[in-house]
C-alpha positions as CSV (number, residue, x, y, z in Angstrom):
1,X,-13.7,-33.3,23.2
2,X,-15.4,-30.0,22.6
3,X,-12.2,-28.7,21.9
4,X,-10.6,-31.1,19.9
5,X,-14.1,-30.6,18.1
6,X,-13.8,-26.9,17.7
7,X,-9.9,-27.6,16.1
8,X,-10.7,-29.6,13.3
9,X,-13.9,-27.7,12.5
10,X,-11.6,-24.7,12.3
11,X,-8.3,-27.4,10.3
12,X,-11.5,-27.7,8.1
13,X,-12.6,-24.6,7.3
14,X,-9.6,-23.5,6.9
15,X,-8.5,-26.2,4.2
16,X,-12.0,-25.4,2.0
17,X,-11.2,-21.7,1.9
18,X,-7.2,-22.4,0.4
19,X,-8.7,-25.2,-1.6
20,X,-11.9,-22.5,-2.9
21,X,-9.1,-19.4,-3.6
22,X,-6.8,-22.1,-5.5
23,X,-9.6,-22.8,-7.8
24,X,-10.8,-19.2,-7.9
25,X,-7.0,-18.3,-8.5
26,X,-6.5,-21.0,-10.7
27,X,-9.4,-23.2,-12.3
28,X,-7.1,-26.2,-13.5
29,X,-5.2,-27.6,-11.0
30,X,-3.1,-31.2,-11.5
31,X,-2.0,-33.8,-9.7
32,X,1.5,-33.0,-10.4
33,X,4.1,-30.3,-10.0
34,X,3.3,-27.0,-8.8
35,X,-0.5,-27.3,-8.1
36,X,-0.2,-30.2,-6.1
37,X,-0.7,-29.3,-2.5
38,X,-3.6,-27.1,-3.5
39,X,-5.1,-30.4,-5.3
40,X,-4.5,-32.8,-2.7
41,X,-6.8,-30.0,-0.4
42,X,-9.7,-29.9,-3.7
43,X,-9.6,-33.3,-3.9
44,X,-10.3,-33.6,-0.2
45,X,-13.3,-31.5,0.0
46,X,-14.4,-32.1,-3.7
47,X,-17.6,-33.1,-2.3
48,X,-18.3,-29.3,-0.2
49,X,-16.8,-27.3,-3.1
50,X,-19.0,-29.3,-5.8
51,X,-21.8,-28.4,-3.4
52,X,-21.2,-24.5,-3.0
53,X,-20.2,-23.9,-6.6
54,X,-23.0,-25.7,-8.0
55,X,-25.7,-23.9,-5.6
56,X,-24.2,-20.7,-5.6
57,X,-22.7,-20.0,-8.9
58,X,-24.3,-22.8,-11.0
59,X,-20.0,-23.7,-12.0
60,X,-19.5,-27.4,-12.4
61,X,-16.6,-28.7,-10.3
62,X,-14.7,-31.8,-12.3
63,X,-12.1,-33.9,-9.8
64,X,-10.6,-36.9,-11.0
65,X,-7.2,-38.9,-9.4
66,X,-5.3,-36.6,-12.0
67,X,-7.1,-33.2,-12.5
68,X,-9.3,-30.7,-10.9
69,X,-11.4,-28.2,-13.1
70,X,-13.3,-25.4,-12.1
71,X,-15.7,-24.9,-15.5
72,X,-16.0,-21.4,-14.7
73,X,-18.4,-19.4,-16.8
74,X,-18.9,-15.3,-16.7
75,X,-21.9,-13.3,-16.2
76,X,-20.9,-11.6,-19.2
77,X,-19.1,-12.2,-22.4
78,X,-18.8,-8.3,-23.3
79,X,-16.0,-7.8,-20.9
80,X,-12.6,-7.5,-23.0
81,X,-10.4,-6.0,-19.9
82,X,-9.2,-9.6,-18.8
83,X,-8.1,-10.8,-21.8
84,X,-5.7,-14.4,-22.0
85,X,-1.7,-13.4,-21.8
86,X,1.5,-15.4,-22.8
87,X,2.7,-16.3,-19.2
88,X,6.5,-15.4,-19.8
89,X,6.3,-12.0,-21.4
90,X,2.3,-11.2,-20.0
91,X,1.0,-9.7,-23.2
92,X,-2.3,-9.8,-24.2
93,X,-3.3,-12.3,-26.6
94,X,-4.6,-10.8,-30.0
95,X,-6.8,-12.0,-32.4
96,X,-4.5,-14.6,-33.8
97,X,-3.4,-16.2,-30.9
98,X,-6.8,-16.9,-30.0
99,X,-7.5,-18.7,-33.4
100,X,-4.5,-20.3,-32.8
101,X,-5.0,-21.5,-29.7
102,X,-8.4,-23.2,-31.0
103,X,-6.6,-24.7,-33.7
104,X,-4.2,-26.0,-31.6
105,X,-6.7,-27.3,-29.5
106,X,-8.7,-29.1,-32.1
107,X,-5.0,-30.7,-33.4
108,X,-4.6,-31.9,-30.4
109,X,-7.9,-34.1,-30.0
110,X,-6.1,-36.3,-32.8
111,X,-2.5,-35.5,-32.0
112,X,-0.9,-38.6,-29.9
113,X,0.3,-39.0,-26.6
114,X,3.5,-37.4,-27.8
115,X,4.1,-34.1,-30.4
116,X,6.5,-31.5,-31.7
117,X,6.0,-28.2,-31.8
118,X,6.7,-28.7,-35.5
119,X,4.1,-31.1,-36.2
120,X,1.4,-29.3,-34.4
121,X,2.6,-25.7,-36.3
122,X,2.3,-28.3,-39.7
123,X,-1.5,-29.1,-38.9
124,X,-2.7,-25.7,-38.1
125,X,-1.3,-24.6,-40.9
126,X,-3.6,-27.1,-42.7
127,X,-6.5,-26.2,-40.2
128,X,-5.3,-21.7,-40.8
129,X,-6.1,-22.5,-45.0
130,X,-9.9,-23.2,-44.3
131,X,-11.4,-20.8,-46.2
132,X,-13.7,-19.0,-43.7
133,X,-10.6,-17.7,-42.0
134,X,-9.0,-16.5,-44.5
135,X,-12.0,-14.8,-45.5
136,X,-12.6,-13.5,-41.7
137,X,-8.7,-11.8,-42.9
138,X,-6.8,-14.2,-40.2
139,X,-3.9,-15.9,-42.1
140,X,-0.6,-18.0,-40.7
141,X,1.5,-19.9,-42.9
142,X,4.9,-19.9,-40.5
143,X,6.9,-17.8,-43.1
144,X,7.6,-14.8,-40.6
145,X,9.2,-15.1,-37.2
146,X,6.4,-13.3,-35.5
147,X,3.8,-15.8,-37.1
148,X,6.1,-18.7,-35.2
149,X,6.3,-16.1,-32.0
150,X,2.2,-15.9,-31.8
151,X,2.5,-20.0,-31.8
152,X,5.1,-20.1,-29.0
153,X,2.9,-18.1,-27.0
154,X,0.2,-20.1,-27.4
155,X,1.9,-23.4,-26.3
156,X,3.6,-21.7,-23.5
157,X,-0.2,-20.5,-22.3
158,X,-0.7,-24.9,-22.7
159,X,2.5,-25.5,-20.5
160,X,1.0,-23.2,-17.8
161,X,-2.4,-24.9,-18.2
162,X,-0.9,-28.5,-18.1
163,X,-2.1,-29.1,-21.4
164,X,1.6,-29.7,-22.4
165,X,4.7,-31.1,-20.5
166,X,7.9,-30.1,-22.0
167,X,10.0,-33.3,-23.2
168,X,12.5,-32.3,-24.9
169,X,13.5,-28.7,-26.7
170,X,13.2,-25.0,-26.6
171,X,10.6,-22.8,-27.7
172,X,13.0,-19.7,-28.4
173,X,15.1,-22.4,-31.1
174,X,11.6,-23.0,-32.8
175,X,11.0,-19.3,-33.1
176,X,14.5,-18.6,-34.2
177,X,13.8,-21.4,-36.8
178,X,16.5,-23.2,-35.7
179,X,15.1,-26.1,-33.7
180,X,12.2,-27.9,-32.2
181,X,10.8,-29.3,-28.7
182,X,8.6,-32.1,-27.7
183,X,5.8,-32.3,-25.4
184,X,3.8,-34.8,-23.8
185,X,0.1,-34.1,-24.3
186,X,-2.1,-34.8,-20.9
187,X,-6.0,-35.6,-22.4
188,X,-7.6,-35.1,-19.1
189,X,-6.7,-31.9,-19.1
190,X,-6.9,-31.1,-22.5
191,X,-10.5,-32.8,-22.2
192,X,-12.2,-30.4,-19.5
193,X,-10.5,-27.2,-21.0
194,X,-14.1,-26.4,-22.7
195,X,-16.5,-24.2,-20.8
196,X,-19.5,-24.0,-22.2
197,X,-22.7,-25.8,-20.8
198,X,-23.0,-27.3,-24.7
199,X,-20.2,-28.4,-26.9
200,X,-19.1,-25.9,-29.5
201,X,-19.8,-28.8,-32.2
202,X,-23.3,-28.9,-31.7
203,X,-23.9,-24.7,-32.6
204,X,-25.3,-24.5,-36.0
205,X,-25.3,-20.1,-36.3
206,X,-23.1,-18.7,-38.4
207,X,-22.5,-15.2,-36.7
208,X,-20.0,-14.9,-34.4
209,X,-21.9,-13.5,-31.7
210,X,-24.8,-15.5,-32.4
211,X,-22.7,-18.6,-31.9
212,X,-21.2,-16.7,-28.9
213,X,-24.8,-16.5,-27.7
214,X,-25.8,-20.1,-28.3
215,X,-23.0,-21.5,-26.9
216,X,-23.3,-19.9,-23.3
217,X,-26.7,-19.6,-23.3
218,X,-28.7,-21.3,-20.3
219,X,-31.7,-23.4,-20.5
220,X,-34.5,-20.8,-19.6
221,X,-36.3,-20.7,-16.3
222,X,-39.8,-21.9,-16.4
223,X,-40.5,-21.1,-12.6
224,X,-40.0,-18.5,-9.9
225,X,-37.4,-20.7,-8.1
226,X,-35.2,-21.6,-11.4
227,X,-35.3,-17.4,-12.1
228,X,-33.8,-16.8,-8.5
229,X,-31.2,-19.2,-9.1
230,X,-30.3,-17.9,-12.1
231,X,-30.5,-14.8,-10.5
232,X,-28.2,-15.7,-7.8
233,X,-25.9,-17.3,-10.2
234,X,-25.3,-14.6,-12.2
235,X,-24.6,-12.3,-8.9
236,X,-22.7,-14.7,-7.3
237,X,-20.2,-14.8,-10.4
238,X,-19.8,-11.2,-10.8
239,X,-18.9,-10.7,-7.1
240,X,-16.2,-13.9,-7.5
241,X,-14.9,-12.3,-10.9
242,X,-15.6,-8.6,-11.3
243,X,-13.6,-5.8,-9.1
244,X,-17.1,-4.1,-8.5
245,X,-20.5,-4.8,-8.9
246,X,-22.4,-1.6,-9.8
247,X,-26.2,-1.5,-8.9
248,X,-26.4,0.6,-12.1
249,X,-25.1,-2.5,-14.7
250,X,-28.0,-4.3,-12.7
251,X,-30.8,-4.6,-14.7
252,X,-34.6,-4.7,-12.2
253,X,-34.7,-7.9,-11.1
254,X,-30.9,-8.7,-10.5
255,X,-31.5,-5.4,-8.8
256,X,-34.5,-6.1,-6.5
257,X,-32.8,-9.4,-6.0
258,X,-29.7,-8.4,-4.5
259,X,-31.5,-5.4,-2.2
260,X,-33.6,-8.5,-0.9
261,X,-30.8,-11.5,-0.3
262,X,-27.6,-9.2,-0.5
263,X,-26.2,-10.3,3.3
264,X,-27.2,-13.8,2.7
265,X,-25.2,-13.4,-0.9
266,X,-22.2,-11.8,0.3
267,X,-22.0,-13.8,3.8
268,X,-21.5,-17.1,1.8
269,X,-18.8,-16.2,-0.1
270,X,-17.3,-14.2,3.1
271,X,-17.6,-17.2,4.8
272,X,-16.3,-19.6,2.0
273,X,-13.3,-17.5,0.6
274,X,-12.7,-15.2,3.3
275,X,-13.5,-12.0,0.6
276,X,-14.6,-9.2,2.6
277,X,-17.6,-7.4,1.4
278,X,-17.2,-3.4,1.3
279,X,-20.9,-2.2,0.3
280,X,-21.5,1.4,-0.9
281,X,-24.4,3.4,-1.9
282,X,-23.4,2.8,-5.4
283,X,-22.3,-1.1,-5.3
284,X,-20.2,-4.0,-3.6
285,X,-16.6,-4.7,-4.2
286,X,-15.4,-8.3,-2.2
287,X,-11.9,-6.9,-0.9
288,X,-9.3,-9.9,-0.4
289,X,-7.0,-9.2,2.7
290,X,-4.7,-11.7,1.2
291,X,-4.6,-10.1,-2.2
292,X,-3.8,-13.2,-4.1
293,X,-7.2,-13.6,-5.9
294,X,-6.3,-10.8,-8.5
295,X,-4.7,-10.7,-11.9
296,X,-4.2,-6.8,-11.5
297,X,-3.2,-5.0,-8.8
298,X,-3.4,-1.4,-8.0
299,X,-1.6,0.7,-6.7
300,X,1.8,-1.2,-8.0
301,X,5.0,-0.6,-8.1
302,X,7.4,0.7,-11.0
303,X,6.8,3.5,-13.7
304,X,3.2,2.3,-15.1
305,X,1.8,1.6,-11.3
306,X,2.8,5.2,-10.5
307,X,1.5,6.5,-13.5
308,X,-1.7,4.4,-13.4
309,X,-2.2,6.3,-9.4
310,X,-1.7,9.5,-10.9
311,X,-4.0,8.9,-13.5
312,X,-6.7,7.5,-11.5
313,X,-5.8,10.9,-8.2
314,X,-6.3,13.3,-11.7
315,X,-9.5,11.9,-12.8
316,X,-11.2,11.9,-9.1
317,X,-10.5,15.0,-9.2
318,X,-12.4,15.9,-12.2
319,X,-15.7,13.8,-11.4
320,X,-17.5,16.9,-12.9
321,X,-15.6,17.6,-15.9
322,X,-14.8,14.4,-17.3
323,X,-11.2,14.8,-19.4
324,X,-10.3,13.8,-22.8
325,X,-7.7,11.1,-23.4
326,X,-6.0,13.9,-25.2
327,X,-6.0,15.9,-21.9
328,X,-5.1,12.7,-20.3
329,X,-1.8,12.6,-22.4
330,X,-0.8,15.8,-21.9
331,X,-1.3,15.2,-18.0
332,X,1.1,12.2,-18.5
333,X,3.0,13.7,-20.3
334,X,4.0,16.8,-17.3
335,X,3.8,14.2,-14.7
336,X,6.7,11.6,-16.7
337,X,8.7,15.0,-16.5
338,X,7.9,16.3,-13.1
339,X,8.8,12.3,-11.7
340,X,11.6,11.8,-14.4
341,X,14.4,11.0,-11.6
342,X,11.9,7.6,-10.2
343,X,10.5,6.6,-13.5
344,X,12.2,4.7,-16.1
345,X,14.4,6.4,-18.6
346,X,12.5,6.3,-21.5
347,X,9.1,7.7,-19.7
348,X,10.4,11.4,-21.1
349,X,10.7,9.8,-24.6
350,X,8.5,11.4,-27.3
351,X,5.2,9.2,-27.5
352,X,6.1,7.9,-24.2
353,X,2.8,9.3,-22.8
354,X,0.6,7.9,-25.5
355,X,1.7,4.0,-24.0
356,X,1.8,5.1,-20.3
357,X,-1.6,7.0,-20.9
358,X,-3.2,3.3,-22.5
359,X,-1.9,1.6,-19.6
360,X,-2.9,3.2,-16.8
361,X,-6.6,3.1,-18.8
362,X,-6.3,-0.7,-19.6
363,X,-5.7,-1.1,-15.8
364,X,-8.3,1.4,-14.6
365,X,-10.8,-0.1,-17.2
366,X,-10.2,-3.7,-15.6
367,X,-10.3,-2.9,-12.1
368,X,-13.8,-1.3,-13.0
369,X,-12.7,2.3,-12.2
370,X,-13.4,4.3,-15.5
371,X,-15.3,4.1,-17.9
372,X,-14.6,5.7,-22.0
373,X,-17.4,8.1,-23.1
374,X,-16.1,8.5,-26.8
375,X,-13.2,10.7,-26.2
376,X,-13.9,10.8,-22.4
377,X,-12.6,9.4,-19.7
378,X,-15.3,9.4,-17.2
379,X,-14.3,8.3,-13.5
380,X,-16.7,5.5,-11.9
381,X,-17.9,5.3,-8.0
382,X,-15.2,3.3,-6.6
383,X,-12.6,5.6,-8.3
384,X,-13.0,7.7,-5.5
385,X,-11.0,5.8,-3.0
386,X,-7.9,7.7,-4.8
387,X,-9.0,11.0,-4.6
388,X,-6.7,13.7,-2.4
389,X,-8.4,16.5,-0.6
390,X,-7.0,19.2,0.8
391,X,-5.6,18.4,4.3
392,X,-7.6,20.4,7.5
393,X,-6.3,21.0,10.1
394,X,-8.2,19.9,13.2
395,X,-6.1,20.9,16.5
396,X,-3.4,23.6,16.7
397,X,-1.0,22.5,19.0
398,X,1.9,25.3,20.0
């Protein structure tokens, strides 16, 4: 029996870790298609992931017959490195697309159980005349094809999230103006998208980032104990989202905090996710042996993943004398020609560097590497782990 015992304690631990890492990886997961292994495995242990999340990170877990949801909210809303991508062609989402994709949103709570891509493009056009965004300078009338493209992303960024089930139709056909599709709109979904701890409706500031602020701002602690779990929310987060945690982006308490209940932190998410903590004189980075619980990965394959390594090898280097992006260009620049015969034919192009050069800083940025001084790139800590000394030579063998 003591074995039999020791199996399904094991079956079980096993099952909350996939079922933690899907919702880590993944914070709406459905009933249906793709998701639904993982969410037969939430669903199963709702009761031990509602549990951890809620102690630990202060998340709300949401499980229903139809939909899990993971209301995830950051430590921080000043990070702009992870920003929301269309899933086909994985570019960033600029300003417009994320107006859109609140419009579209807000059309939806009084759209039917069925819509067109051509009905919901005809009511944010009605919602894109208010007169605050126009004054904010974000327009969309539908008139130019990459007006109709910036929708399309947005809905396919719906499809992914199951807000939307393709009916009927093709995206591409709308863009080219030349057609339409049809989607079936799933409420509970749509319904526990919002992650805020109040509804957006009830904010009455006017400033962006004083309605930023009101919105994910948390009650305030009136105790000891309610400060340390705030405390350890806010840690707990970081080390589940952020590549790195830096003691110095630590303010004194969070700092004093973590020096005091650090193994006890970093042991509970070890022993829920199977993250590995690697702890350093200068912070903690939770390493995933899997490496499935990342959106960017480095190093990478192809002509930016090489170029982003070289990047990040030449800035180790020069921990002391911090380079300009200029320099950082030129760098590139000799590097694109030096490696023309691997990279991509158009890395020798002129004002190739200037894009490879962004990239491998929008990657390095992310993963928490560098940091921009003005017109500095200065390498962080962890960047280390890419630097190339000199080889020595220990034993002379004949």
């Amino acid at each position: 029996m003591t074995g039999l015992s020791d199996a399904i304690a094991v079956t079980r631990s096993t099952e909350l870790a996939r079922a933690a890492r899907a919702l880590l990886r993944r914070p709406v997961l459905r009933a249906r298609g793709a998701d639904s292994e993982h969410f037969v495995l939430v669903r199963r242990h709702a009761v031990a992931l509602r549990e951890w999340f809620d102690r630990n990170t202060g998340w709300r877990l949401l499980v229903d017959s139809e939909v899990a949801r993971l209301v995830k909210t950051v430590a921080s809303t000043g990070d702009s490195t992870h920003p929301a991508r269309d899933p086909r062609s994985k570019v960033a989402f600029t300003r417009r697309r994320y107006v859109l994709a609140c419009l579209a949103l807000a059309v939806l709570e009084r759209a039917d159980a069925q819509v067109t891509l051509g009905r919901l493009a005809e009511q944010i056009v009605l919602g894109a005349a208010d007169p605050d965004l126009a004054a904010a300078g974000v327009t969309f009338t539908l008139d130019r094809r990459e007006e109709r493209g910036d929708l399309v992303a947005v809905v396919r960024l719906l499809l992914d999230l199951g807000v939307f089930s393709r009916v009927a139709g093709d995206e591409e056909a709308f863009v080219a103006d030349s057609g339409d599709a049809l989607y079936d709109v799933d409420r509970r979904v749509l319904a526990a998208l919002v992650a805020a701890p109040r509804g957006p409706s009830t904010v009455d500031e006017t400033g962006f980032e004083q309605r930023l602020t009101a919105l994910t701002a948390e009650l305030p602690a009136t105790t000891d104990d309610l400060r340390n779990q705030q405390t350890r929310h806010r840690l707990t987060r970081r080390l589940l989202e952020d590549p790195v945690l830096y003691y110095d982006d630590l303010d004194d308490a969070e700092r004093g905090y973590l020096t005091n209940q650090r193994h006890a932190i970093t042991s509970r998410i070890t022993e829920l996710t199977g993250l590995v903590a690697e702890v350093r004189a200068e912070g903690i980075a939770m390493i995933d042996p899997l490496d499935d619980l990342t959106d960017i990965r480095m190093p990478e394959t192809g002509t930016e993943g090489h170029a982003t390594l070289l990047v990040a090898e030449y800035l180790a280097a020069r921990v002391d004398r911090p380079p300009t992006i200029e320099e950082l260009r030129s760098h590139v620049a000799l590097m694109a020609s030096a490696h023309r015969s691997y990279w991509r034919r158009d890395a020798t192009a002129t004002g190739a560097a200037v894009e490879l050069t962004e990239q491998a800083l929008r990657r390095l940025l992310a993963l928490g590497l560098v940091r921009r001084d003005g017109e500095h790139v200065v390498a962080r800590p962890a960047l280390a782990r890419y630097s190339v000394g000199e080889p020595t030579v220990q034993e002379r063998r004949s």
